[in-house]
PyMOL Python script that loads the backbone (N, CA, C, O; Angstrom):
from pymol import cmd

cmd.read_pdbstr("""\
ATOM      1  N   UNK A   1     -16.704 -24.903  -1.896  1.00  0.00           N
ATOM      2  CA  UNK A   1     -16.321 -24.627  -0.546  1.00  0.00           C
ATOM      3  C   UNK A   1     -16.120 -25.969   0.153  1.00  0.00           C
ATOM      4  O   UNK A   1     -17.072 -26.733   0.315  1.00  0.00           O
ATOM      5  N   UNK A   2     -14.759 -26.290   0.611  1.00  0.00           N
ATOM      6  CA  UNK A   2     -14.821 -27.112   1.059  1.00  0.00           C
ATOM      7  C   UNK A   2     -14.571 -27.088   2.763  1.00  0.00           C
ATOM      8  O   UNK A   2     -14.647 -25.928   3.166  1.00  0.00           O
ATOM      9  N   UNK A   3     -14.394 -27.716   3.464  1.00  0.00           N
ATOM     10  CA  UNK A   3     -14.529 -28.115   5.044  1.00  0.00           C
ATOM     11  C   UNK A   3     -13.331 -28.230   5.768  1.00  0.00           C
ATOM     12  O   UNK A   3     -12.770 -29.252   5.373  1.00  0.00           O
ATOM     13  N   UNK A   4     -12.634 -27.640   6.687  1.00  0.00           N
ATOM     14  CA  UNK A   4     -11.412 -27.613   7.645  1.00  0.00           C
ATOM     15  C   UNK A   4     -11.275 -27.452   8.555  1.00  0.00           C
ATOM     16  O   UNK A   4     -11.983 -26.629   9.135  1.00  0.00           O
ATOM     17  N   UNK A   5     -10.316 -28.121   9.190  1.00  0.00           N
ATOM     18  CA  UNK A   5     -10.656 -27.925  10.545  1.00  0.00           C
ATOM     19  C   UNK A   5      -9.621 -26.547  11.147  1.00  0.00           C
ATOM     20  O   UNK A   5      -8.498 -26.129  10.864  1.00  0.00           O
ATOM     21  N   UNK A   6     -10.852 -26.100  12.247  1.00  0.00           N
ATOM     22  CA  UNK A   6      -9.974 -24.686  12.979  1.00  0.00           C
ATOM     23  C   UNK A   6      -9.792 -25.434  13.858  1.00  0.00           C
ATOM     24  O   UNK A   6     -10.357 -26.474  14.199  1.00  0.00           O
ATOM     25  N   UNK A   7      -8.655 -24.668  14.381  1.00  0.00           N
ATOM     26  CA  UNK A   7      -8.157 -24.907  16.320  1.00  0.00           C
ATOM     27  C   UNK A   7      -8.521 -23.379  16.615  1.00  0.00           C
ATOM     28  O   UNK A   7      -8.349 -22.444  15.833  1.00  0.00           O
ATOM     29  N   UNK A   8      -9.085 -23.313  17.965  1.00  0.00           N
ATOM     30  CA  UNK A   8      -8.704 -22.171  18.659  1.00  0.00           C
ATOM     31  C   UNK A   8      -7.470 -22.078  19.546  1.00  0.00           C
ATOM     32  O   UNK A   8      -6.380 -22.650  19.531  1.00  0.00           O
ATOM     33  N   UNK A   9      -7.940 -21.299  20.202  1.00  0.00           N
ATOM     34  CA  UNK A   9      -6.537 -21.080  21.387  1.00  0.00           C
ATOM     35  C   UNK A   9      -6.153 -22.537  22.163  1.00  0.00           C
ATOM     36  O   UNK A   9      -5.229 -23.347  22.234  1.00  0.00           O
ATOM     37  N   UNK A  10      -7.587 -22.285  22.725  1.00  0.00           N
ATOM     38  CA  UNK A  10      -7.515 -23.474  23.612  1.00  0.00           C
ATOM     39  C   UNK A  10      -7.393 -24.875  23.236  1.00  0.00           C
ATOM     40  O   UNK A  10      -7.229 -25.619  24.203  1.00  0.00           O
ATOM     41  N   UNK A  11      -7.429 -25.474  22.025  1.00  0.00           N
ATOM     42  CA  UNK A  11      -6.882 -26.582  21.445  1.00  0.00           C
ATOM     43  C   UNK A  11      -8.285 -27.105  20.781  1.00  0.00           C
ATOM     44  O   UNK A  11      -8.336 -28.064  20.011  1.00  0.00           O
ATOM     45  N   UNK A  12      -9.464 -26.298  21.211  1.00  0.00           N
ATOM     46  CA  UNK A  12     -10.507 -27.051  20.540  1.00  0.00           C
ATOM     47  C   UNK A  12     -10.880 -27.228  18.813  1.00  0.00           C
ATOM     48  O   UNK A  12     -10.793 -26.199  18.142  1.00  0.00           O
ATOM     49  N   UNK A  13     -11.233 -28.338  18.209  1.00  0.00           N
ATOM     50  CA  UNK A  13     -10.817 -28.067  16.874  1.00  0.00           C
ATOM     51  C   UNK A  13     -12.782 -28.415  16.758  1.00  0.00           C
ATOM     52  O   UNK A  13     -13.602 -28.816  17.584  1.00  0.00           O
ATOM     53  N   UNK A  14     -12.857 -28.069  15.524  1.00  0.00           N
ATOM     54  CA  UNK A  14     -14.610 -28.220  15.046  1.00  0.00           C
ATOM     55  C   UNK A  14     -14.065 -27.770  13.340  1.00  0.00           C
ATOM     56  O   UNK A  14     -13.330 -26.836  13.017  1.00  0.00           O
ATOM     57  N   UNK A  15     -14.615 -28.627  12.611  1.00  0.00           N
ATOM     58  CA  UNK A  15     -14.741 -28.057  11.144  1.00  0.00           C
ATOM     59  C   UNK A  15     -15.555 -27.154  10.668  1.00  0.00           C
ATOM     60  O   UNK A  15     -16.757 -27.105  10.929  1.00  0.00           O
ATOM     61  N   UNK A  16     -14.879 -26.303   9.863  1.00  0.00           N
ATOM     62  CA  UNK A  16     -15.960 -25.437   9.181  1.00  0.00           C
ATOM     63  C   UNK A  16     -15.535 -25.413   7.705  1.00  0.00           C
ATOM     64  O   UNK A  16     -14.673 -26.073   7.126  1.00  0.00           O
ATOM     65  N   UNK A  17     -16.477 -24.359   7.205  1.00  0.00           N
ATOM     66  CA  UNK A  17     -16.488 -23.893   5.968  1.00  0.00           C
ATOM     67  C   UNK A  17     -16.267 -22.323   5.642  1.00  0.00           C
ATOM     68  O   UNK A  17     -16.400 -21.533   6.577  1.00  0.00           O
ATOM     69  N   UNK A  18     -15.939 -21.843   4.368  1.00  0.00           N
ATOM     70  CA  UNK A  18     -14.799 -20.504   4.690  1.00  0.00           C
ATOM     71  C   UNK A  18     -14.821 -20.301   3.473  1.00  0.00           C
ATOM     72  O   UNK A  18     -14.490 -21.163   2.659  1.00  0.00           O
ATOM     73  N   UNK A  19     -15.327 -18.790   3.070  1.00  0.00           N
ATOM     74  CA  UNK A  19     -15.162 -17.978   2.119  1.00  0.00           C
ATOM     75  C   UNK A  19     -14.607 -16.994   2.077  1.00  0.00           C
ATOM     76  O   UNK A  19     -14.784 -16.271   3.057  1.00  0.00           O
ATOM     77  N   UNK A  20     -13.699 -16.478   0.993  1.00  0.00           N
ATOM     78  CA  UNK A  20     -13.316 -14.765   1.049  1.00  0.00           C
ATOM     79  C   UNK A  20     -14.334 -13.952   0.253  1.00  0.00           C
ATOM     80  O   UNK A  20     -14.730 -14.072  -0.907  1.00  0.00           O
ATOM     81  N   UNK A  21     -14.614 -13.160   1.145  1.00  0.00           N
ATOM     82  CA  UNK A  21     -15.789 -12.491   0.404  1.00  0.00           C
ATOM     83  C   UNK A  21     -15.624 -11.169   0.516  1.00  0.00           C
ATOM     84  O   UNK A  21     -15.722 -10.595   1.601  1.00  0.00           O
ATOM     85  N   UNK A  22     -15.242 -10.304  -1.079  1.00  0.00           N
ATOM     86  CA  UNK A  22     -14.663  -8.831  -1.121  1.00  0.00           C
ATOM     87  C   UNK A  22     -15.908  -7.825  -1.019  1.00  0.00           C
ATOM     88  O   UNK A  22     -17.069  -8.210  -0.886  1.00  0.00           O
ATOM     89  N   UNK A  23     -15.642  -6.932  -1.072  1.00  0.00           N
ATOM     90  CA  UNK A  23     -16.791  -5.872  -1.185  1.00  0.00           C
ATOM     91  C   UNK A  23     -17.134  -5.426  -2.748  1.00  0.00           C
ATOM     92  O   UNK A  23     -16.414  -5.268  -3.735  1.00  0.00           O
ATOM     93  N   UNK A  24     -18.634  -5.290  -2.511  1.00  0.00           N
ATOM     94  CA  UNK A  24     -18.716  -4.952  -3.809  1.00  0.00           C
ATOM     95  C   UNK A  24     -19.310  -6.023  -4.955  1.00  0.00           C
ATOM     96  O   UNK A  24     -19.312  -5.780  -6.162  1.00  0.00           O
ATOM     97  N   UNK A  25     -19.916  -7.506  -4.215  1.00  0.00           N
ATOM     98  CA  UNK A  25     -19.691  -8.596  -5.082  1.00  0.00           C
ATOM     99  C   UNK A  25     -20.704  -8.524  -6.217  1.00  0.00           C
ATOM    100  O   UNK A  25     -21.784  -8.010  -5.929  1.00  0.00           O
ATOM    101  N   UNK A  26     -20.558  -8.877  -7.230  1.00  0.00           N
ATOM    102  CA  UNK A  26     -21.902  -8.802  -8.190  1.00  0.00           C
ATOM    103  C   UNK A  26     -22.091 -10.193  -8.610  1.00  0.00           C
ATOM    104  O   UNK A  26     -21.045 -10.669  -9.051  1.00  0.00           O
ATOM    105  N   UNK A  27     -23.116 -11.024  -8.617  1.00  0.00           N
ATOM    106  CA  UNK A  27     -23.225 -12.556  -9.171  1.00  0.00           C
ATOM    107  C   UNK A  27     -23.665 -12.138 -10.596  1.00  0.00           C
ATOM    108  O   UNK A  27     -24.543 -11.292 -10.765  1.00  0.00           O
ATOM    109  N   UNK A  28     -23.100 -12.687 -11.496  1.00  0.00           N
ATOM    110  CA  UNK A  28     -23.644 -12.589 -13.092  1.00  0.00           C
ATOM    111  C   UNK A  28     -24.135 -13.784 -13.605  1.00  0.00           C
ATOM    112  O   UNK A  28     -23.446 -14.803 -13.639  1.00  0.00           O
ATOM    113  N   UNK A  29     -25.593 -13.712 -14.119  1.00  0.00           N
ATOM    114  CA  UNK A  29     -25.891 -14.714 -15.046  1.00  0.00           C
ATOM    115  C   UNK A  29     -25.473 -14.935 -16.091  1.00  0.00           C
ATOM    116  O   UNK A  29     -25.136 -13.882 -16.632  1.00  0.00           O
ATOM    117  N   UNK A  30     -25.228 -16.182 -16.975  1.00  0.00           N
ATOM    118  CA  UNK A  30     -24.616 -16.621 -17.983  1.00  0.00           C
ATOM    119  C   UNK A  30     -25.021 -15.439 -19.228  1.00  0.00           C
ATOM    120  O   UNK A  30     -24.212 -15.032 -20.061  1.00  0.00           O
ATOM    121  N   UNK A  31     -25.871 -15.186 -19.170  1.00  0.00           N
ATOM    122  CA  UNK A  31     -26.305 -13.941 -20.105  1.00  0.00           C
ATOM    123  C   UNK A  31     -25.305 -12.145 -19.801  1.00  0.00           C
ATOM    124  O   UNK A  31     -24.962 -11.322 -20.649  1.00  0.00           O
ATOM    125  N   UNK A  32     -25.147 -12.123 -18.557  1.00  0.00           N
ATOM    126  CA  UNK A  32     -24.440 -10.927 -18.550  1.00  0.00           C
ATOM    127  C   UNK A  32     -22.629 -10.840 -18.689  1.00  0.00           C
ATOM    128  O   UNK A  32     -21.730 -10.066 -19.017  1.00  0.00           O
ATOM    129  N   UNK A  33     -22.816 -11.930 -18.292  1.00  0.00           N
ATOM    130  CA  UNK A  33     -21.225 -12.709 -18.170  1.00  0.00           C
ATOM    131  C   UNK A  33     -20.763 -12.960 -19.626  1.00  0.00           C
ATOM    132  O   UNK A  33     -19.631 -13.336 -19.931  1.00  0.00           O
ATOM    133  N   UNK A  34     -21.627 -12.744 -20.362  1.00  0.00           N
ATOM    134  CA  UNK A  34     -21.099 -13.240 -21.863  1.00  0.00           C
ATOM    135  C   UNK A  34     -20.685 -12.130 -22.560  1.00  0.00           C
ATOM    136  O   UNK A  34     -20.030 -12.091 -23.601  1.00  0.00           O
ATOM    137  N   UNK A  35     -21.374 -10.719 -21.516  1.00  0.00           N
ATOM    138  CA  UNK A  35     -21.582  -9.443 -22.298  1.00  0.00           C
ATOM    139  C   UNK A  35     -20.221  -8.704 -21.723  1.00  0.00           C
ATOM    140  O   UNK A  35     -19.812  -7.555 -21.890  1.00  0.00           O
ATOM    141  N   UNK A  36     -19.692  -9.797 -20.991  1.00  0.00           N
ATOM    142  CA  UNK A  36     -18.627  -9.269 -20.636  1.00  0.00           C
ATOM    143  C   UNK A  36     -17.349  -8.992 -21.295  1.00  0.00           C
ATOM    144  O   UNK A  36     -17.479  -9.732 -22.270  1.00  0.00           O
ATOM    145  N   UNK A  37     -15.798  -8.241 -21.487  1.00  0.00           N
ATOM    146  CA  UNK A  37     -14.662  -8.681 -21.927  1.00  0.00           C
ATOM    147  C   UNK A  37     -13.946  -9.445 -21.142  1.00  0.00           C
ATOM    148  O   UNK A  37     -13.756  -9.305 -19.934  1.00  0.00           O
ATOM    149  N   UNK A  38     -13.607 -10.142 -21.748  1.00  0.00           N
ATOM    150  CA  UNK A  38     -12.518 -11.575 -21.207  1.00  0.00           C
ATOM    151  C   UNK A  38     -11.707 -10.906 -19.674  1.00  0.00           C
ATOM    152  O   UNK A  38     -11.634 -11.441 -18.568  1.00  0.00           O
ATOM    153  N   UNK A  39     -11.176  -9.575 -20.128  1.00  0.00           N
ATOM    154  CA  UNK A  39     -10.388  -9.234 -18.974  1.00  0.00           C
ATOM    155  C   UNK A  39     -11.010  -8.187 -17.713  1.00  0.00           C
ATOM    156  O   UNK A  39     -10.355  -7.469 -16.957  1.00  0.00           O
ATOM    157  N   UNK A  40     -12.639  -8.393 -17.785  1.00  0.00           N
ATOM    158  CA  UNK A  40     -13.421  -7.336 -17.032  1.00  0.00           C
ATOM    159  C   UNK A  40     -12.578  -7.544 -15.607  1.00  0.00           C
ATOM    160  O   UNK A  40     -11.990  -6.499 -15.330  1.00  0.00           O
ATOM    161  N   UNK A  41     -12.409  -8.337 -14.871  1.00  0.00           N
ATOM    162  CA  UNK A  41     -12.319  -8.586 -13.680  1.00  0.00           C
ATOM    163  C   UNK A  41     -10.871  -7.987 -13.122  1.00  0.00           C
ATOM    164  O   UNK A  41     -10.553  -7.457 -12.058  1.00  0.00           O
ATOM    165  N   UNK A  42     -10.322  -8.238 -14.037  1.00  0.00           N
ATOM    166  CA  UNK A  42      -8.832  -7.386 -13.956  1.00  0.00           C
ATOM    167  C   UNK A  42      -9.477  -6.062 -13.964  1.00  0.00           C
ATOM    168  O   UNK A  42      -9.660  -5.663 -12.814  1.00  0.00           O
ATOM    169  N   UNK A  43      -9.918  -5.177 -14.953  1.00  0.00           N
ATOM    170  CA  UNK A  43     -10.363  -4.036 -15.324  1.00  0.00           C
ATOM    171  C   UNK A  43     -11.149  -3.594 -13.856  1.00  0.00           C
ATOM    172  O   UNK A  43     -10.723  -2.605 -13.259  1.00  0.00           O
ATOM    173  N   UNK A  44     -12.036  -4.182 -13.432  1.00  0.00           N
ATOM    174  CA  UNK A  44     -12.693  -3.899 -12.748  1.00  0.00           C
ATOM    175  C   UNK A  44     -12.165  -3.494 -11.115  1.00  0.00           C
ATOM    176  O   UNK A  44     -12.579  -2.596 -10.382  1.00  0.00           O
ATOM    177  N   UNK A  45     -10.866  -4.746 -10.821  1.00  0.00           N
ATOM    178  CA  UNK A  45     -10.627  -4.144  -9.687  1.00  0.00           C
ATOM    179  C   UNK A  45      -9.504  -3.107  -9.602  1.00  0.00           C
ATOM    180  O   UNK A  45      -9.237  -2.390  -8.638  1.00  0.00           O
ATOM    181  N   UNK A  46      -8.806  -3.169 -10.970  1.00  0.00           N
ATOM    182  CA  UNK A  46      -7.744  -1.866 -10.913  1.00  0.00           C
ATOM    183  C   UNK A  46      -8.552  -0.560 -11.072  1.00  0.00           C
ATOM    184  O   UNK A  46      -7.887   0.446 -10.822  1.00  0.00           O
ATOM    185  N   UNK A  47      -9.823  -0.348 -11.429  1.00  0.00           N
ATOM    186  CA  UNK A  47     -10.754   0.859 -11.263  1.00  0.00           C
ATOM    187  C   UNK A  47     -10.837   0.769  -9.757  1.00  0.00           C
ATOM    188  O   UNK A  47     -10.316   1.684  -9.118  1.00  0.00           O
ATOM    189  N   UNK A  48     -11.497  -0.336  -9.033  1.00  0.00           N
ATOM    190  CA  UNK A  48     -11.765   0.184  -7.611  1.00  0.00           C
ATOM    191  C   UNK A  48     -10.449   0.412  -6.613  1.00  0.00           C
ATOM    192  O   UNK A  48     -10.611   1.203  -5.683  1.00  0.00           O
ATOM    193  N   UNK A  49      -9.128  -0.253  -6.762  1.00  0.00           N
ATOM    194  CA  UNK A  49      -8.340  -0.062  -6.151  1.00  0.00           C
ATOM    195  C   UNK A  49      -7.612   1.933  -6.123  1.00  0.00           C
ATOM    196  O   UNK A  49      -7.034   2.641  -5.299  1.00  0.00           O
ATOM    197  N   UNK A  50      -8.063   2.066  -7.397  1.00  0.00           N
ATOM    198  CA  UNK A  50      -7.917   3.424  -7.829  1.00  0.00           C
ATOM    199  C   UNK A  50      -8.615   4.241  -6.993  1.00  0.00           C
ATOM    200  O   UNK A  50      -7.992   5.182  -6.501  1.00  0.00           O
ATOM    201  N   UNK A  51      -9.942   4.080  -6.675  1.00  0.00           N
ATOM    202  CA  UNK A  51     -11.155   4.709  -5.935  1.00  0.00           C
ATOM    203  C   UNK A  51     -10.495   4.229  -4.099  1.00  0.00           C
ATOM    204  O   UNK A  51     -10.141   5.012  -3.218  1.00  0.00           O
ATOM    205  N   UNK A  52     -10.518   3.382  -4.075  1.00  0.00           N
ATOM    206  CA  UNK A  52     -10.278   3.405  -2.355  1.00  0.00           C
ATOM    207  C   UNK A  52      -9.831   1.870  -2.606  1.00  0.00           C
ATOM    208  O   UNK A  52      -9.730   1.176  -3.618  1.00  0.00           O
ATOM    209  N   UNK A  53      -9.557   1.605  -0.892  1.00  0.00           N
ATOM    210  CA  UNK A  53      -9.156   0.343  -0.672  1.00  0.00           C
ATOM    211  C   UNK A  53      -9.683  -0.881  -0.506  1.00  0.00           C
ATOM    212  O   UNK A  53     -10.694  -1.057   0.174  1.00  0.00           O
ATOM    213  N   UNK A  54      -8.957  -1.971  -1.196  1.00  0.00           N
ATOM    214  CA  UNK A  54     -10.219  -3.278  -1.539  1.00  0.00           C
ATOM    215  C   UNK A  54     -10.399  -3.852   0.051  1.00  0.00           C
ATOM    216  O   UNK A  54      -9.437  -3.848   0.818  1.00  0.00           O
ATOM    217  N   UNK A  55     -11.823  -4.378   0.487  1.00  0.00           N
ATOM    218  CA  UNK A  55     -11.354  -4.479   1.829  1.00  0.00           C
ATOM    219  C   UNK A  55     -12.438  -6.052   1.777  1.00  0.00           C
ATOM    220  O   UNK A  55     -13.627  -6.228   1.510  1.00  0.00           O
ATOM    221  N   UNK A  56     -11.423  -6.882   2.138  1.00  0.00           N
ATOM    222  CA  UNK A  56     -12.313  -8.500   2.051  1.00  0.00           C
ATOM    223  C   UNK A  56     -12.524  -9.335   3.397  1.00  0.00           C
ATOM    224  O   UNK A  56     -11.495  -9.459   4.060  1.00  0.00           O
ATOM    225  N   UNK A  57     -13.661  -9.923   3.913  1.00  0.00           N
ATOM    226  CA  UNK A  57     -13.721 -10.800   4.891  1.00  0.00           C
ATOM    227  C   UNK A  57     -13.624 -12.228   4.805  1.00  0.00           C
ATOM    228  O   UNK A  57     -13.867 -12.881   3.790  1.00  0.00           O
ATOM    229  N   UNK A  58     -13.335 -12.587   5.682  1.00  0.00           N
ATOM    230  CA  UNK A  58     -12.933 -14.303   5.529  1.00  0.00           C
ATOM    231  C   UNK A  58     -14.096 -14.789   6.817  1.00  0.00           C
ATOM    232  O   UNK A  58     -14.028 -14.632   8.036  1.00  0.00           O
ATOM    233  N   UNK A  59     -15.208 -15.469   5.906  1.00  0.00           N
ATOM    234  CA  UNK A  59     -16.260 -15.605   7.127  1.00  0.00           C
ATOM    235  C   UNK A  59     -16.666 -17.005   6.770  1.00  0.00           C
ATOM    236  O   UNK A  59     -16.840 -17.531   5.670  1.00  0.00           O
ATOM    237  N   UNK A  60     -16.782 -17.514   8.110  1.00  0.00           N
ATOM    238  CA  UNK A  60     -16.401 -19.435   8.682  1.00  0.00           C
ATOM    239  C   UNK A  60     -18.143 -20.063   8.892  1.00  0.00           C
ATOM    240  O   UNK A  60     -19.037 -19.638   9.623  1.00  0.00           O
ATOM    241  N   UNK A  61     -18.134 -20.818   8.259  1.00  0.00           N
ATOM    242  CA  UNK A  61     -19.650 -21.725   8.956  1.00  0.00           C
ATOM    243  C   UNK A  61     -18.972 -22.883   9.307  1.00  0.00           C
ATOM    244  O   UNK A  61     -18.261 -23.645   8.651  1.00  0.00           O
ATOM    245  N   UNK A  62     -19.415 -22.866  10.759  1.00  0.00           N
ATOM    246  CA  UNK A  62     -18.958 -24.163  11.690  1.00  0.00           C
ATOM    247  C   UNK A  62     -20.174 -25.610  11.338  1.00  0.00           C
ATOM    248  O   UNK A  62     -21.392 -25.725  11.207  1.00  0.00           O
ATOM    249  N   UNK A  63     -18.968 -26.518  11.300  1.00  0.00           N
ATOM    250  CA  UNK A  63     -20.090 -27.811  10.952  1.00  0.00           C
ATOM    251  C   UNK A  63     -20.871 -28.412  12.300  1.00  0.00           C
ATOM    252  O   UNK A  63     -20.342 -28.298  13.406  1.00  0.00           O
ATOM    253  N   UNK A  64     -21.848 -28.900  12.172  1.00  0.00           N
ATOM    254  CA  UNK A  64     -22.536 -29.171  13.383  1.00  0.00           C
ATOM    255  C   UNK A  64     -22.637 -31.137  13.777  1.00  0.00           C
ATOM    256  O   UNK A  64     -22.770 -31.920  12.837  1.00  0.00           O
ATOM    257  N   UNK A  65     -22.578 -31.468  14.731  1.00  0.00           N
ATOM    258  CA  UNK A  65     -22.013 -32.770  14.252  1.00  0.00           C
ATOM    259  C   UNK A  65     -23.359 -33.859  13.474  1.00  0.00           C
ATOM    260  O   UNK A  65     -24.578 -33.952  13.620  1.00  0.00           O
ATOM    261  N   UNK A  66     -22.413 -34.483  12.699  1.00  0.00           N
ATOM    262  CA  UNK A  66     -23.471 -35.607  11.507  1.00  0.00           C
ATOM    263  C   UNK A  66     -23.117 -34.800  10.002  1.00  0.00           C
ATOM    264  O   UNK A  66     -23.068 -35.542   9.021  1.00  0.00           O
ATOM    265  N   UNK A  67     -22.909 -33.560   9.812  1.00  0.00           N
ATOM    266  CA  UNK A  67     -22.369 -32.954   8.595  1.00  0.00           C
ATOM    267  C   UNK A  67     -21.623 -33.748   8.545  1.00  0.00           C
ATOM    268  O   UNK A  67     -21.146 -34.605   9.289  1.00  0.00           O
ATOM    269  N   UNK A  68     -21.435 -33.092   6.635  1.00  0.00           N
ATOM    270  CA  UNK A  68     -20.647 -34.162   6.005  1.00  0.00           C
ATOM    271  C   UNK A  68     -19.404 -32.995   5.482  1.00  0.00           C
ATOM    272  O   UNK A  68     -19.474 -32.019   4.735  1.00  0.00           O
ATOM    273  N   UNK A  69     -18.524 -33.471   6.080  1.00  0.00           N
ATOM    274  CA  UNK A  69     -16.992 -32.544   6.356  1.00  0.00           C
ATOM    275  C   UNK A  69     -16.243 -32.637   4.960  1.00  0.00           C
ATOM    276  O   UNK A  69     -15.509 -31.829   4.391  1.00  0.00           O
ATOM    277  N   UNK A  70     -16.781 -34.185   4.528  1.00  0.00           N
ATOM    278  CA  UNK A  70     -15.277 -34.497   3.820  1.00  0.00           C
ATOM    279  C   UNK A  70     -15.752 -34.831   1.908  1.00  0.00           C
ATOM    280  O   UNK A  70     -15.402 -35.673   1.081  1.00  0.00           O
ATOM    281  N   UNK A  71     -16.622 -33.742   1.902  1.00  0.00           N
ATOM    282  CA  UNK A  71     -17.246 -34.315   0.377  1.00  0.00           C
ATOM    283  C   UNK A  71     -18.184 -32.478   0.064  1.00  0.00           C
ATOM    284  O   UNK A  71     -19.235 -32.305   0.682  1.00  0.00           O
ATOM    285  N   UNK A  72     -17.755 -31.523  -0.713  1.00  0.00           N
ATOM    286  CA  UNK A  72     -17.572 -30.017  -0.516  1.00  0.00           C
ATOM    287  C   UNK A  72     -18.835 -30.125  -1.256  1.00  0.00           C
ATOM    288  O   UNK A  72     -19.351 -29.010  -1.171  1.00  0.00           O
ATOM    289  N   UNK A  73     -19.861 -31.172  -2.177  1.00  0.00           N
ATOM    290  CA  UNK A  73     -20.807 -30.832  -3.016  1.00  0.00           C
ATOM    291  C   UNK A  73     -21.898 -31.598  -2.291  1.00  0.00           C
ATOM    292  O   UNK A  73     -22.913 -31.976  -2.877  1.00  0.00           O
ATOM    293  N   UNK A  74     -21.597 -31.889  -0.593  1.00  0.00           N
ATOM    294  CA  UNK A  74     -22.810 -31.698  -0.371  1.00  0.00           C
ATOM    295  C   UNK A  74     -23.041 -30.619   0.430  1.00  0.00           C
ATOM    296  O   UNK A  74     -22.198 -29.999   1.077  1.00  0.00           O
ATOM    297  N   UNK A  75     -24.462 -30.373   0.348  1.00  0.00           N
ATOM    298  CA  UNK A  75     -25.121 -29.291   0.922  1.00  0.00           C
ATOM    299  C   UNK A  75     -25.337 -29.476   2.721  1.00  0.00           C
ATOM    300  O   UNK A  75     -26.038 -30.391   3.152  1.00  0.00           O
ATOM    301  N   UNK A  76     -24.732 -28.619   3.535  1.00  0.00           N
ATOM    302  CA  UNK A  76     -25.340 -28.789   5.098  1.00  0.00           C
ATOM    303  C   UNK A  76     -27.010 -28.619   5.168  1.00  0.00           C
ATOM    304  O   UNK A  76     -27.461 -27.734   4.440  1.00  0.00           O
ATOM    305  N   UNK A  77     -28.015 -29.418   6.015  1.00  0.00           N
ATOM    306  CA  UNK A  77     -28.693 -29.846   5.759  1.00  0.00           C
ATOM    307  C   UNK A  77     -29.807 -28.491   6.005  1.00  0.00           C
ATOM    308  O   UNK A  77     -30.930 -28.265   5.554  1.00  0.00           O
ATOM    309  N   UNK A  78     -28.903 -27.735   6.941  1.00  0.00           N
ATOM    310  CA  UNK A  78     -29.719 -26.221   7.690  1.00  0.00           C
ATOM    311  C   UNK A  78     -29.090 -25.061   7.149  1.00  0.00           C
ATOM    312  O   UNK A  78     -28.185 -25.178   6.324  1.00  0.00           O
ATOM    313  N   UNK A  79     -29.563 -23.768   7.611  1.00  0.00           N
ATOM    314  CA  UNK A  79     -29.155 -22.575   7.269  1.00  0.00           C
ATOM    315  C   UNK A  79     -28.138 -22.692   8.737  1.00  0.00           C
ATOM    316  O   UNK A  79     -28.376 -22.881   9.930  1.00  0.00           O
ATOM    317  N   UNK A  80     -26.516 -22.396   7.660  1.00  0.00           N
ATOM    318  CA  UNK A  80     -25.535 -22.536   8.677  1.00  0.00           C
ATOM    319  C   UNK A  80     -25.304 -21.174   8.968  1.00  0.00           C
ATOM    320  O   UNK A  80     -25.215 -20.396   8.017  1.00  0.00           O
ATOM    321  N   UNK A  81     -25.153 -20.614  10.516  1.00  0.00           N
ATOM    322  CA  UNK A  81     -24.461 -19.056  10.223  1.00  0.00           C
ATOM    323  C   UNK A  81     -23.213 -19.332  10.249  1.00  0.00           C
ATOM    324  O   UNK A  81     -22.422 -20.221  10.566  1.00  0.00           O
ATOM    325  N   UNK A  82     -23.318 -17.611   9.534  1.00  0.00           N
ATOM    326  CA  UNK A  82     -21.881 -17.393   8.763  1.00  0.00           C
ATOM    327  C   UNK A  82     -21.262 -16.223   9.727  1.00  0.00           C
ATOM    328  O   UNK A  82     -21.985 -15.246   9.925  1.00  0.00           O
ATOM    329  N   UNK A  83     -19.665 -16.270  10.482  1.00  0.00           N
ATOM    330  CA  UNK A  83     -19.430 -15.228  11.453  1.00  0.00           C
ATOM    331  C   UNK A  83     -18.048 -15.049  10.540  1.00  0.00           C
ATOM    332  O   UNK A  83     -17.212 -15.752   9.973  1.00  0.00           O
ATOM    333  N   UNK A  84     -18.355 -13.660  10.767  1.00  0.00           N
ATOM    334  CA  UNK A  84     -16.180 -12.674  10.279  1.00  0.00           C
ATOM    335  C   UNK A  84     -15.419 -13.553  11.240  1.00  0.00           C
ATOM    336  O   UNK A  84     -15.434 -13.741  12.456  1.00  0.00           O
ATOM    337  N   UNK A  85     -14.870 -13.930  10.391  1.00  0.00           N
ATOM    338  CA  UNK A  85     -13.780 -14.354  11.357  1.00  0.00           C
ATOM    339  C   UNK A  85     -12.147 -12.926  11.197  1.00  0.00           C
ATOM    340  O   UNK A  85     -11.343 -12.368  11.944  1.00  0.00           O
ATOM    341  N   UNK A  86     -12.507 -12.978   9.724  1.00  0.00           N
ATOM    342  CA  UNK A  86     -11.116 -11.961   9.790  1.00  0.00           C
ATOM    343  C   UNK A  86     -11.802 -10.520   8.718  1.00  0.00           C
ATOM    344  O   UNK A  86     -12.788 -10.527   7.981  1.00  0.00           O
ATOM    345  N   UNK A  87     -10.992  -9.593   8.967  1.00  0.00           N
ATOM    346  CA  UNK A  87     -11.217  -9.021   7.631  1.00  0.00           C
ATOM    347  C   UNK A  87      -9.982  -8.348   7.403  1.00  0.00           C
ATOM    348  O   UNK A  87      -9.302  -7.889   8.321  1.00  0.00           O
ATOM    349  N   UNK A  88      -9.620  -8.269   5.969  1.00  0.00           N
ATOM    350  CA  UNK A  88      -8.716  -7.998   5.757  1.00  0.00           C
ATOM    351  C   UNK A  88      -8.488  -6.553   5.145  1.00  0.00           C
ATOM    352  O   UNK A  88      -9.460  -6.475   4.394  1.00  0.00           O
ATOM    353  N   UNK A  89      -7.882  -5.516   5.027  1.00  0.00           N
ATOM    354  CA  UNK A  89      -8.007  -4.073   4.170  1.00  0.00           C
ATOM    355  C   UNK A  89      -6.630  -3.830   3.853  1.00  0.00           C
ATOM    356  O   UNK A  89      -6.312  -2.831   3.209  1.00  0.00           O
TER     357      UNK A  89
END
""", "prot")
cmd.dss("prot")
cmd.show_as("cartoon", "prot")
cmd.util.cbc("prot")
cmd.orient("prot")
């Protein structure tokens, strides 16, 4: 994840950080991930698209100033919140 800068309306810019994050997510350890087939992920979302609609958010952590904007493997030093900025369906 790396760091960008938003503008709002009003011209103000502040960097953040920004994930798409779908529904449904599962994290796999190297052990389950192995138990996987090569093409699960394909497989997996043409099953859910089948079932209903994929529906994903795009949610922003704003940097606070002294973060480090411009280098994505370091860590912000606090628990940053995370707000929807969009969601998409």
């Amino acid at each position: 994840m790396s760091a960008f800068k938003f503008t709002n309306a009003d011209g103000v810019s502040r960097f953040g950080r920004y994930a798409c994050c779908g529904g449904g997510n599962e994290y796999l350890d190297e052990a389950k991930a192995a138990g996987q087939s090569p093409s699960f992920l394909f497989d997996e979302i043409k099953a859910r698209i089948a079932k209903e609609p994929v529906k994903h958010r795009i949610v922003v952590q704003l940097a606070a100033d002294g973060d480090t904007v411009d280098d994505a493997t370091v860590r912000w030093p606090r628990p940053v919140p995370r707000s929807i900025s969009a969601r998409l369906l």
